[in-house]
Backbone as numpy.savetxt, mean C-alpha at the origin, in Angstrom:
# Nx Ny Nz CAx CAy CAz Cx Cy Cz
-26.29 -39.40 15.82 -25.46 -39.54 14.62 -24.95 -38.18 14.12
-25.87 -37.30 13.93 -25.59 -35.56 13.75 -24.39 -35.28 14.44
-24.34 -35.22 15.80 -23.20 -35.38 17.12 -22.28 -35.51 16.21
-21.92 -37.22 16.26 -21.11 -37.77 15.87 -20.21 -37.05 14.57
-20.88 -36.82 13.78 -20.68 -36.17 12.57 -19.87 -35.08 12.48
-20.95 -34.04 13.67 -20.28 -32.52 13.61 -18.62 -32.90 14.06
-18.70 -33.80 14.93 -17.22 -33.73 15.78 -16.69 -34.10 14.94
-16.41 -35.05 14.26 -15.37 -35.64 13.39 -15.01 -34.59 12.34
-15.89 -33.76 11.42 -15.96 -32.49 10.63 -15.30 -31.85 11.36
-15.42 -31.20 12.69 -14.53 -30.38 13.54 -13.34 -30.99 13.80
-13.13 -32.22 13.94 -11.54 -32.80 14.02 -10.76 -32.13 12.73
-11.59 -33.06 11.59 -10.87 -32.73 10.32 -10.48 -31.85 10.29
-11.59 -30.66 10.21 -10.91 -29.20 9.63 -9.91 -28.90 10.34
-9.58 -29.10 11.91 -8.99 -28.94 12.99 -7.42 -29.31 12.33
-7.46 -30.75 11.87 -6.35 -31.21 11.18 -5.94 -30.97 10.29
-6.57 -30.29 9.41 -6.05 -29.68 8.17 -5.84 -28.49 8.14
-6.34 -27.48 9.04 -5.83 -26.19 9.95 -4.30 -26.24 10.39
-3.90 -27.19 10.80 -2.48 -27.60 11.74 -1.55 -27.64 10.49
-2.27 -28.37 9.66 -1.29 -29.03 8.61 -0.72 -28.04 7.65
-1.56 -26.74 7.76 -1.13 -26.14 6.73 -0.39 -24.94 6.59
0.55 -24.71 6.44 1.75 -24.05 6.55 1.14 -22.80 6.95
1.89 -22.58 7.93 1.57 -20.51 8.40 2.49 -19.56 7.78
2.25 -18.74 7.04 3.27 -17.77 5.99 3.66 -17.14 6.60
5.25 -17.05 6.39 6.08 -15.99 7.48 6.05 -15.08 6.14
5.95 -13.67 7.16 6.91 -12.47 5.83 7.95 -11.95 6.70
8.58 -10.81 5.80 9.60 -10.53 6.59 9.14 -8.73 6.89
8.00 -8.50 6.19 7.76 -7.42 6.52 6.72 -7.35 7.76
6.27 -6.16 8.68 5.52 -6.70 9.66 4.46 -7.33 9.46
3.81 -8.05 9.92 2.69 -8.97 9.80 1.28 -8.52 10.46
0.59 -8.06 9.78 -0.48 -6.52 10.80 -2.51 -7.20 10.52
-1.88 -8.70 9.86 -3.46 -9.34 9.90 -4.45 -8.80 10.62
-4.99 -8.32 10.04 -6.60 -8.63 11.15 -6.43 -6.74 11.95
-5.54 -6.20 11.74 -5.57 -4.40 12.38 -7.08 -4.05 12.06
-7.24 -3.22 12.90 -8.58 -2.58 12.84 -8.23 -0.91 12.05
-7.62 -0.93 11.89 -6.56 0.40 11.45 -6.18 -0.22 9.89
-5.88 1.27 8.98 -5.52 0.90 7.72 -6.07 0.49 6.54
-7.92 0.43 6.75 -8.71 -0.03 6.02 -9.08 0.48 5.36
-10.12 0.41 4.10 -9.75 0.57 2.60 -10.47 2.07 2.61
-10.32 2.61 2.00 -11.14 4.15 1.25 -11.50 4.44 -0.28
-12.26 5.49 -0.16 -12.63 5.46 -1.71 -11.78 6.64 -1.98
-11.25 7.18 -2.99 -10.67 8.32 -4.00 -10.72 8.37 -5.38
-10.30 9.59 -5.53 -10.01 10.12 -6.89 -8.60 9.72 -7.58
-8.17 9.34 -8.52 -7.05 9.15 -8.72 -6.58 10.24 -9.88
-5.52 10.20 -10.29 -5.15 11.49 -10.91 -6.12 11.72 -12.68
-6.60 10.53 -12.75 -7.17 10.60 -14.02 -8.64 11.26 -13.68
-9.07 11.56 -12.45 -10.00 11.77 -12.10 -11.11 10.49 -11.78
-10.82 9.55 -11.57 -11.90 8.17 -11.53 -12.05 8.00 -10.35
-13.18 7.47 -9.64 -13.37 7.70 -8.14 -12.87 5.54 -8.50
-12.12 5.55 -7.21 -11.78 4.00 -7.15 -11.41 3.66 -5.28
-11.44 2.70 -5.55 -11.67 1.66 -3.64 -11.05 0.61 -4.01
-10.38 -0.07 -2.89 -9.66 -1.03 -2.90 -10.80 -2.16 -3.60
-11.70 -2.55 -3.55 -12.42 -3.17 -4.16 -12.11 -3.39 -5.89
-11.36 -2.01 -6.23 -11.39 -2.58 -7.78 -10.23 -2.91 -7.89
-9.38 -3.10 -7.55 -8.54 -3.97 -7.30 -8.34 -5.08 -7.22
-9.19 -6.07 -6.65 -9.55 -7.65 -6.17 -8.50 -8.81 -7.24
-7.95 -9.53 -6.26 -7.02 -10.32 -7.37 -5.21 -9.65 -7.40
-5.63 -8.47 -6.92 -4.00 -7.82 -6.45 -3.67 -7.49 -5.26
-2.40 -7.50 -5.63 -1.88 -7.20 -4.13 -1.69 -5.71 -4.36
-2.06 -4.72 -3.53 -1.85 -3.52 -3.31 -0.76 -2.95 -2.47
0.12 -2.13 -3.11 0.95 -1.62 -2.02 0.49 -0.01 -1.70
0.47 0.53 -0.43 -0.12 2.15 -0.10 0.66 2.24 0.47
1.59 3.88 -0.10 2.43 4.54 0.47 1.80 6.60 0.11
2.48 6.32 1.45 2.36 8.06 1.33 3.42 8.75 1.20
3.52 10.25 0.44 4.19 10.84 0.30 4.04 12.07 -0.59
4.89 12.80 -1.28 4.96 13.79 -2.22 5.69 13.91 -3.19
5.41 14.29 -4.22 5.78 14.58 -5.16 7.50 15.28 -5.24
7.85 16.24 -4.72 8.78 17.28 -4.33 9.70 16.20 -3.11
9.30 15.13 -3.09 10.56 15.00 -1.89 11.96 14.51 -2.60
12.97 14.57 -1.36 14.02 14.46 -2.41 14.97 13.17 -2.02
14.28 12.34 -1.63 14.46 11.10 -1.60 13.96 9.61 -0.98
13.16 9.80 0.30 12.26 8.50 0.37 11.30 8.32 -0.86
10.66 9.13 -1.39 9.13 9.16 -1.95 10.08 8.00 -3.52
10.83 8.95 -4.17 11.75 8.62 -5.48 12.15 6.84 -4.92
12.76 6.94 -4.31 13.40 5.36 -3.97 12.55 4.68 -3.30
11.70 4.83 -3.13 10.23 3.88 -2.75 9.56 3.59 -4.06
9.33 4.21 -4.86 8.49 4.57 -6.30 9.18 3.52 -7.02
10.68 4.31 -7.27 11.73 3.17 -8.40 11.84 2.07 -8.00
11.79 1.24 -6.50 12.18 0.07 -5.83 10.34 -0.61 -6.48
9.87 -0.18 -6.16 8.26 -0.74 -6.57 8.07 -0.86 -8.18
8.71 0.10 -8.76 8.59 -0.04 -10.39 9.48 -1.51 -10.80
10.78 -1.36 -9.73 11.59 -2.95 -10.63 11.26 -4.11 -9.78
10.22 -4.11 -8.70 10.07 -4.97 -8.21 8.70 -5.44 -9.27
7.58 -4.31 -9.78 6.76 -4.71 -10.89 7.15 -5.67 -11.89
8.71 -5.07 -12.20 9.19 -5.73 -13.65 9.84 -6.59 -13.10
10.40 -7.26 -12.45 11.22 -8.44 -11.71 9.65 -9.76 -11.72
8.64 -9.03 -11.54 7.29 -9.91 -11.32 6.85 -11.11 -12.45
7.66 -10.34 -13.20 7.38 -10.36 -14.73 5.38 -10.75 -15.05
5.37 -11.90 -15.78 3.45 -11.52 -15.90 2.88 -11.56 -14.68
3.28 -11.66 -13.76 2.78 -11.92 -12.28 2.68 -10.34 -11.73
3.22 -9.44 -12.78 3.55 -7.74 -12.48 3.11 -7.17 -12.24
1.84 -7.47 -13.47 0.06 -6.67 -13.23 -0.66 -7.09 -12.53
-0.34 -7.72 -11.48 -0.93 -7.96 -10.29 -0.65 -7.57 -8.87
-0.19 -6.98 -9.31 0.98 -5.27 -7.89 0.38 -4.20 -8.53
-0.53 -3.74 -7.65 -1.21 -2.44 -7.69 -0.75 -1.23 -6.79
0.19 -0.24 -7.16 1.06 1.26 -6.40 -0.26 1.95 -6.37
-0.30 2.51 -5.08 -1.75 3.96 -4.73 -0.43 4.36 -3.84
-0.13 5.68 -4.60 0.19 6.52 -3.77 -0.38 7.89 -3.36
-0.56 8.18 -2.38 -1.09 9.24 -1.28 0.10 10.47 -0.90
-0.55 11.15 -1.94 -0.01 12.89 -1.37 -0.42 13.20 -0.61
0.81 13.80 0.73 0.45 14.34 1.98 0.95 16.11 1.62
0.84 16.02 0.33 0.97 17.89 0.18 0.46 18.37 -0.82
-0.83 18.00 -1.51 -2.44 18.25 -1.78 -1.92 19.83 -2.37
-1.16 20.94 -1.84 -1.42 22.14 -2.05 -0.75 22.42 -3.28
0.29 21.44 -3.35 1.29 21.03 -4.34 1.03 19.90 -5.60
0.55 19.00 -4.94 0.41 18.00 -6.31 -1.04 17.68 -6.45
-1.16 18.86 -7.36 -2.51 18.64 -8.04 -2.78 17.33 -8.93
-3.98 16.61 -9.30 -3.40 15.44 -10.33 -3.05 15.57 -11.15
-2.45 16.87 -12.12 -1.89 16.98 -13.41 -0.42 16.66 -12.48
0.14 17.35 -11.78 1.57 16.92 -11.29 1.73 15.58 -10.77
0.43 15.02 -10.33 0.67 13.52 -9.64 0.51 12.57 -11.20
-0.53 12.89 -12.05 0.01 11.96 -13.13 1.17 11.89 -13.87
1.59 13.08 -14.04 3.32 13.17 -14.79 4.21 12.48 -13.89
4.60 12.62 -11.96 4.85 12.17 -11.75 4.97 10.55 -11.81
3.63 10.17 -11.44 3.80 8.62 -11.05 4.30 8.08 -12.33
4.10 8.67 -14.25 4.16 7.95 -15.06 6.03 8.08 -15.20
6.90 8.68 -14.16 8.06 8.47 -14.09 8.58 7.30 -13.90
7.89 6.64 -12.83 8.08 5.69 -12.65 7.42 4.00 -13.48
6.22 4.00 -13.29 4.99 2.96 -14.26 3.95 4.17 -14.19
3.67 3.72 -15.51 2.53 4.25 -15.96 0.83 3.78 -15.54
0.71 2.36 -15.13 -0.10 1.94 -14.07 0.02 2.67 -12.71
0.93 3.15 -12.08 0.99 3.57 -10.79 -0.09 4.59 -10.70
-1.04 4.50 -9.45 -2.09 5.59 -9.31 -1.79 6.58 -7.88
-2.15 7.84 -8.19 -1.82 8.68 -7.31 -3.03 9.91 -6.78
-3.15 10.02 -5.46 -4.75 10.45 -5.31 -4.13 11.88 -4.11
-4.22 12.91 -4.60 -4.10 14.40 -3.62 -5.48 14.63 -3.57
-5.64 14.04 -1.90 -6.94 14.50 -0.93 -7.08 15.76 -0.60
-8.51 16.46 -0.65 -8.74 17.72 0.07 -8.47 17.62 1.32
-7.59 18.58 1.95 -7.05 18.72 3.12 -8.08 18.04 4.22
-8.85 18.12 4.12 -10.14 17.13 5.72 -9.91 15.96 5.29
-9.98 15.37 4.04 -9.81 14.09 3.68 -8.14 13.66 4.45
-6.95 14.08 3.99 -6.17 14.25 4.28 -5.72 13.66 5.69
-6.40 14.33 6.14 -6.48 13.98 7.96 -7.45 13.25 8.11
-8.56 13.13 7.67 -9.35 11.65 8.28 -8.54 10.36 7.17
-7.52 10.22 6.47 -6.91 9.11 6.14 -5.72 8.93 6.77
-4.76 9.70 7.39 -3.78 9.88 7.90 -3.90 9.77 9.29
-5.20 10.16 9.82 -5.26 9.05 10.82 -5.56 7.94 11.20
-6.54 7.31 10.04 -7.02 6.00 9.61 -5.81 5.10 9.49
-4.80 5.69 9.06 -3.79 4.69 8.70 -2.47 4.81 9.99
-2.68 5.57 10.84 -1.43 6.14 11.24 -0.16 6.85 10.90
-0.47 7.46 9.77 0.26 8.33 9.08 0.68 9.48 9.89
2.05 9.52 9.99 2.37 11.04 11.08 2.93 12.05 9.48
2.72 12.99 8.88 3.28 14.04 8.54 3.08 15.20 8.73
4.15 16.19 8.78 3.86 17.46 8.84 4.86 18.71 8.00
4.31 19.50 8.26 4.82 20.80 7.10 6.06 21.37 7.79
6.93 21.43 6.72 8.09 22.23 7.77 9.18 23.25 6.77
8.60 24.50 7.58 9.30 25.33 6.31 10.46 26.35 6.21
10.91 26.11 5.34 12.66 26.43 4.69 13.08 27.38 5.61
14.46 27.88 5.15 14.63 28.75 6.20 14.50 30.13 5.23
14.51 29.70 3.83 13.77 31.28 2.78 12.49 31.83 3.24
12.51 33.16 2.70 10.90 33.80 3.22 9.93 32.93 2.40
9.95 32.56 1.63 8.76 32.40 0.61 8.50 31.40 1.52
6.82 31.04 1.48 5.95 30.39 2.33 5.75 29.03 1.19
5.87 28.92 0.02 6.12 28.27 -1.27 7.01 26.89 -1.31
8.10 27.25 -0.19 9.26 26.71 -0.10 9.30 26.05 1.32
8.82 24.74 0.96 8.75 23.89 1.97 9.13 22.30 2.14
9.27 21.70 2.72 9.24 20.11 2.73 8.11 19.61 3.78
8.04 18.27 3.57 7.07 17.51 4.45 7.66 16.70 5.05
7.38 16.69 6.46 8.12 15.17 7.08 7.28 14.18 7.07
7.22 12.80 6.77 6.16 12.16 7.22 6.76 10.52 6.74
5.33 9.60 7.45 6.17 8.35 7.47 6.64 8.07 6.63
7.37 6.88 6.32 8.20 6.18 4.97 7.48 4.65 5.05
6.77 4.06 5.94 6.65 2.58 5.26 6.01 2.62 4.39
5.09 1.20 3.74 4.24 0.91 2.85 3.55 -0.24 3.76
2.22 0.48 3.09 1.29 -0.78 4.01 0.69 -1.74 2.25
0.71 -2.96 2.56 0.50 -4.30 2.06 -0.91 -4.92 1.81
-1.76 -4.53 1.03 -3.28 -5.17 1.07 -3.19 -6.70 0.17
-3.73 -8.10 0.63 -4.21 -8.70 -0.32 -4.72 -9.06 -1.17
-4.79 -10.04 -2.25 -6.00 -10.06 -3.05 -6.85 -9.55 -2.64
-7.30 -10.29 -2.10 -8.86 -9.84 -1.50 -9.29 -8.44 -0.34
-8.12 -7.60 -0.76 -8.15 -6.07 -0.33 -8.27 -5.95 1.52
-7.92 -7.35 1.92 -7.91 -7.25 3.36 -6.27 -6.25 3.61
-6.15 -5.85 4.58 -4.85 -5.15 5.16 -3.96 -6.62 5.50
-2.52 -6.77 5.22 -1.80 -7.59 5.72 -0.50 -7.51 6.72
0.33 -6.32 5.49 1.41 -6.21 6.12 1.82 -4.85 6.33
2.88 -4.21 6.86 3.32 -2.98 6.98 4.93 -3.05 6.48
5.59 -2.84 5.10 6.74 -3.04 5.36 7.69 -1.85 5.34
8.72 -1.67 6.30 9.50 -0.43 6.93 10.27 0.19 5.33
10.22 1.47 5.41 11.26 2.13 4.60 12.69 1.64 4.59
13.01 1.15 3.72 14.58 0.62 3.81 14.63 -1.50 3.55
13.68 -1.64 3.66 13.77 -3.16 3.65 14.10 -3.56 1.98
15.05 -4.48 2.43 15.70 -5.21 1.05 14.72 -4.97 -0.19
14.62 -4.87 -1.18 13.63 -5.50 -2.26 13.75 -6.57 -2.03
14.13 -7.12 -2.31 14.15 -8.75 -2.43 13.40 -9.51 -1.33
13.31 -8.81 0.16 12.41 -9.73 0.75 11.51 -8.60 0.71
11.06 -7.41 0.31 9.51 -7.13 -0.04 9.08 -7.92 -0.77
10.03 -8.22 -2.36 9.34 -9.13 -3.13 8.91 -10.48 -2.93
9.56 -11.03 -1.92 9.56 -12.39 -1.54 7.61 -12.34 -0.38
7.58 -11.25 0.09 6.40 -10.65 0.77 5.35 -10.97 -0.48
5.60 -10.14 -1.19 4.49 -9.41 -2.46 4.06 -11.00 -3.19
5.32 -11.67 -3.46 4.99 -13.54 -3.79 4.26 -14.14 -3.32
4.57 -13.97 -1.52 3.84 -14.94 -1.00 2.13 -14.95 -1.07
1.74 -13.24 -0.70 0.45 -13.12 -1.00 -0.27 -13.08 -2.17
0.60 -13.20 -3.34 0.35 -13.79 -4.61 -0.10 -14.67 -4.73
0.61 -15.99 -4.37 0.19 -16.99 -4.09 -0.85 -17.39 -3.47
-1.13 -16.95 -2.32 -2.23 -16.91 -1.23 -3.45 -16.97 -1.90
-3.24 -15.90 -2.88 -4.58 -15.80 -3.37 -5.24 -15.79 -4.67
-4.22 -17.25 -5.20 -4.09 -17.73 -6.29 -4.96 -19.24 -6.36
């Protein structure tokens, strides 16, 4: 009778597995990476925090700097009106952004910054070892590349432009490319809203 039982329980779930819609996004779909997983930091207020305190949001992680003079800005502002487009659903989009030029944005410059954009937005400049054991954790390529002035002061950073996507429940989901519509990030950022609602 046990037999009997387990199998039919295994049908069911089996059938209600099938039945239930598989979520497309339009950003990449990176479930289950062994890559990209969560860390602890400092954020500019000084508070040590992990994707864990988070739980219940969707997280977006992007890297970048302070000084750039245009992915970092139009990634930031696209995430601030995609917050307010959320409307009460807003405070549930959590921005960590990651300085890849630490030498430069101390957290007094990373909090003035991020509050350019939302004043919720958190921003964490790693000690250079940290730096590189997260940047390769995530696959982050940047590097230093400097002016053609003498001053050693006077530099830019190259480095990636996507945003990687955590769920409620602080698992890794998606990766979405620099340049993608708002509108289907937001339609992304919804769905796992939902998910984990």
């Amino acid at each position: 009778m046990k037999t009997i039982f387990r199998s039919l329980l295994c049908l069911l779930i089996a059938v209600v597995a099938a039945c239930s819609p598989k979520l497309t996004f339009k950003s990449v779909d990176i479930t289950g990476a062994d890559y990209a997983q969560g860390f602890v930091f400092k954020d500019q207020e000084g508070r040590n925090r992990s994707l864990s305190d988070f739980k219940g949001q969707v997280v977006a992680l992007f890297f970048g700097y302070t000084q750039c003079p245009d992915v970092c800005p139009t990634t930031l502002a696209e995430f601030a009106k995609i917050k307010s487009d959320l409307g009460a659903s807003g405070s549930k989009l959590q921005i960590l952004f990651v300085s890849v030029d630490p030498e430069r944005d101390t957290p007094e410059v990373l909090k003035a910054y991020m509050a350019n954009f939302d004043p919720g937005f958190l921003g964490y400049s790693p000690a250079p070892a940290e730096l590189e054991q997260i940047t390769k954790s995530f696959k982050i390529y940047y590097k230093r590349v400097a002016s053609t002035a003498q001053d050693p002061k006077i530099y830019t950073v190259d480095h990636s432009a996507g945003t990687y996507l955590f769920d409620t429940q602080g698992r890794i989901r998606l990766f979405s490319r620099y340049g993608m519509p708002a509108d289907e990030l937001m339609q992304d950022i919804n769905a796992l809203l939902k998910e984990g609602s």
